[in-house]
N, C-alpha and C positions, 0 to 999 in steps of 0.2 A: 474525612476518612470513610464515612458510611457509604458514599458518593463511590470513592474510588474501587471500596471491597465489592459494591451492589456492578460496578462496572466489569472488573477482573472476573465476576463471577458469569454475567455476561457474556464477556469475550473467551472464557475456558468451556461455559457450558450449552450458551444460547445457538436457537439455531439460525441458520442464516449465515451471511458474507459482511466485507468488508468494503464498502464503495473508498477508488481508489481517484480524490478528484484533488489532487496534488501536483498536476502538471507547473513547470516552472520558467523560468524566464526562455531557454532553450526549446521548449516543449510545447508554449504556451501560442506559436505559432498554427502551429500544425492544430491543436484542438481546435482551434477557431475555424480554420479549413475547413475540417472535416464537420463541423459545425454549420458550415456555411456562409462565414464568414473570412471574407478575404482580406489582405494586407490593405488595402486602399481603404479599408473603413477604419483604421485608423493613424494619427502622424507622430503620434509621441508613445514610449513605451508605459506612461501613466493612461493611456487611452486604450491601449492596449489590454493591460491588466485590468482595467476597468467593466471591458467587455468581458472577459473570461471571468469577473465575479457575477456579472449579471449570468452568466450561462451556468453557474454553480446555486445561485440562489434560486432561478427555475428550478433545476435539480433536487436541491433541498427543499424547496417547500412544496413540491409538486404534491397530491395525495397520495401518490403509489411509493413517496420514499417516507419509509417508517422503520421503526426499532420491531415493525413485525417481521420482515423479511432481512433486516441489515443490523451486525451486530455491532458497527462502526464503519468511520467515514477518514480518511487521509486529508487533510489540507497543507495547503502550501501555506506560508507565513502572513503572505499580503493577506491570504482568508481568514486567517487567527485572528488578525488584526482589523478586520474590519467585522460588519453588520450583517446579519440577517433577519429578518423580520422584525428590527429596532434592538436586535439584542445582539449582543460581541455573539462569533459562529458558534463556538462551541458552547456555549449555555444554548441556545438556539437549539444546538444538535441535542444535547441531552436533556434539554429541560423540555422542550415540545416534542420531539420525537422520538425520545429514548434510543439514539443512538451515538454509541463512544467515543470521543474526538481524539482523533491521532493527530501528529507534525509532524513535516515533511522537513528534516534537520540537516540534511547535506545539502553541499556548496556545487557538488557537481561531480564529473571525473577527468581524472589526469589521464595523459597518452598513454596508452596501451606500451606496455611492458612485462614481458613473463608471458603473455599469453593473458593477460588481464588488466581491466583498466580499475585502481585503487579511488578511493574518494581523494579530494582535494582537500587541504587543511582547512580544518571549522574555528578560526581565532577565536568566532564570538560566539561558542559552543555554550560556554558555561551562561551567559548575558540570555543566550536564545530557551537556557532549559527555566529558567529564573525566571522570564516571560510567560515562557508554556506554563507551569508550573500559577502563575498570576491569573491568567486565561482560564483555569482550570482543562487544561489538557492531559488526559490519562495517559500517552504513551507517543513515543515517535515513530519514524522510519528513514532509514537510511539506503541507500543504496548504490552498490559496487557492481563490476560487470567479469564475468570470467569468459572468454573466449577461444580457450585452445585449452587443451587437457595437459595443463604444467602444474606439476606436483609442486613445485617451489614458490610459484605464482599463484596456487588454489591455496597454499598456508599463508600465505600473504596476505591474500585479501580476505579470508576468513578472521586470521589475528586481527587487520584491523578493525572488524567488524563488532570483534567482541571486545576488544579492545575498546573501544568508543562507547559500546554497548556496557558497559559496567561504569562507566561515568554517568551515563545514562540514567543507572540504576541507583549511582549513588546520588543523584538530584532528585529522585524519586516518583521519575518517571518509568512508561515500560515501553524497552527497547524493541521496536520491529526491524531485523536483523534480514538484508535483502541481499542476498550476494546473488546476481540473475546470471545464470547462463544465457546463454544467445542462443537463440530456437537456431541460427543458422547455423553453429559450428559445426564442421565437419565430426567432430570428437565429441560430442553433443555428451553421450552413453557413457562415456569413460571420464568425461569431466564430471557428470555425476554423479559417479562411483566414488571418485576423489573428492567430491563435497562431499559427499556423505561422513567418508571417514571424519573430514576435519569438522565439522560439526560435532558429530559424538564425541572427540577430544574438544572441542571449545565449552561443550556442556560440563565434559566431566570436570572444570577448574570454575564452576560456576557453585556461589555458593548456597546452601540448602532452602534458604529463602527466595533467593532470587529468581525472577520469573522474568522469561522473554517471548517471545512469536520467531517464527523467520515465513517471510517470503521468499517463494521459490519458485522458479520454472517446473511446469509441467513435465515429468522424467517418464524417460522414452521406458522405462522399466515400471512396471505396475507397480504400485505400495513402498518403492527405492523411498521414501521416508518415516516409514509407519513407526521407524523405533524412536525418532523424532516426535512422532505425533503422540507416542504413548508415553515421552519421556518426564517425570516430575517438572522439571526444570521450568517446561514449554505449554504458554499457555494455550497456544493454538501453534498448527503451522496453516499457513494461507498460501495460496498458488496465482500467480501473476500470470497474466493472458500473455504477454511479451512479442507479440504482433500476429497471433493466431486470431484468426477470425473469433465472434462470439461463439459458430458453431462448433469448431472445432478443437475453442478451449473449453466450453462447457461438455462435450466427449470427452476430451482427457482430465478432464474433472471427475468424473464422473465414475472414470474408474479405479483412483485412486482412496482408499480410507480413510478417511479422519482427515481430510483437508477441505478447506471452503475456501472460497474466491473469494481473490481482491483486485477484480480489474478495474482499466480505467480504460484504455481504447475498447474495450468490448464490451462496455458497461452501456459507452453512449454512440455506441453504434447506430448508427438510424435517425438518431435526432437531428431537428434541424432549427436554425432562428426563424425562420421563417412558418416553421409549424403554428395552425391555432391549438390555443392552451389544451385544449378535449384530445384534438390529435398528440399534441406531445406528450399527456399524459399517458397515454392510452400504449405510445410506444415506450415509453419510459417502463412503463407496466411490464409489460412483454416482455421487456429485457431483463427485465430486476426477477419477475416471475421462473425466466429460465435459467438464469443464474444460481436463483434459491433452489433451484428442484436440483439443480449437479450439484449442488455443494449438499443436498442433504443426500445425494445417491453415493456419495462418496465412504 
């Protein structure tokens, strides 16, 4: 319990971001890519994941990633489950670098419906928080997608957000609550608006103990969540890059209050396998450096 309160307290009051290195079977392509690393370097999906935990444990043990600038890290489950530096990830994370271990608890998303695509059923939700929870993982994340401004399909996937999120709560985990707008919609501004509301009603039936995050897309409206940010309930709210450049999400970072970053395309921007360790650092640095300064101009 000492572990969990010194963590909560942490993630409510520390400064710094959340690195978001939780890409998933779906995802786990592209980071390679963009990594530098193409499909032909490997032939099974266990070769696969393989590679994307060597490009996480760079990350994590590099010098420049520490509990100075990062107030927590997202992983995917294969990373729960395995090693870094001889030790299971998240003792790793917060026992050498004093940074908070999250999991990355959804299965994925169903077809877009209502103007929003809902997570898929989590069967082995309760089996996966019972693990986390073993692991000594502090809190998870989830996440849903809204993409057109439907009031009927923004209650939707907020309910099942919180919905999920008080299960969560009662495993005695702390839920990070993602419901992302698409930087592309047309209705960007006005599906906002409509998060917002259902947010403040999903808070209001939350009970006086219970404490969550949400991650959110960067809102075309300056401070559109500050009552959010101020709100008891919420330990943090955190703002996802969601395919903006790093420049141009650490700007609307930047202008926002009381929000700090949790990216993951704009986190490892730059990197590459092929870098020597000095250089990778050194860019790793850079990123996580500009990342910490919008989330504290926020």
């Amino acid at each position: 319990m000492s572990n969990f309160n010194e963590q909560a307290e942490k993630i409510r009051t520390g400064e710094g971001f959340i690195a978001a290195l939780d890409q998933s079977g779906g995802s786990t392509p592209k980071a390679l890519r963009l990594y530098g690393i193409g499909a032909s370097a490997w032939a099974s999906e266990e070769e696969m994941f393989d590679l994307v935990h060597r490009m996480r444990t760079r990350i994590i043990t590099s010098s420049a990633f520490s509990g100075r600038r990062l107030i927590g890290a997202i992983l995917f489950e294969r990373t729960m489950d395995s090693e870094v530096g001889g030790r299971p990830t998240a003792d790793y994370l917060w026992g050498v670098k004093r940074v908070v271990p999250f999991l990355k608890v959804d299965r994925g998303l169903e077809a877009e419906e209502d103007g929003v695509q809902l997570m898929k059923p989590m069967a082995d939700l309760d089996d996966l928080l019972e693990r986390a929870r073993a692991a000594n993982i502090f809190g998870t994340k989830m996440r849903s997608i809204i993409r057109r401004a439907s009031p009927t399909g923004i209650a939707a996937n907020v309910g099942q957000q919180f919905d999920i999120g008080r299960r969560i709560l009662e495993a005695g985990l702390v839920p990070i609550l993602e419901p992302e707008i698409d930087i592309h919609s047309p209705e960007k501004a006005e599906a906002e608006e409509l998060l917002r509301s259902e947010l403040a009603s999903g808070l209001g039936q939350l009970g006086p103990d219970d404490r969550v995050l949400f991650k959110l897309t960067l809102p075309e409206k300056e401070n559109l969540y500050i009552d959010c940010v101020r709100h008891p309930n919420v330990l943090r709210v955190v703002a996802l890059s969601g395919g903006y450049s790093r420049t141009e999400a650490n700007r609307r970072l930047g202008r926002n209050r009381g929000m700090v970053a949790s990216f993951s395309r704009a986190l490892v921007e730059g990197l590459s396998a092929s870098q020597p360790e000095a250089e990778f650092d050194a860019a790793l640095d850079a990123s996580i450096e500009s990342i910490f300064q919008a989330s504290r101009a926020g």
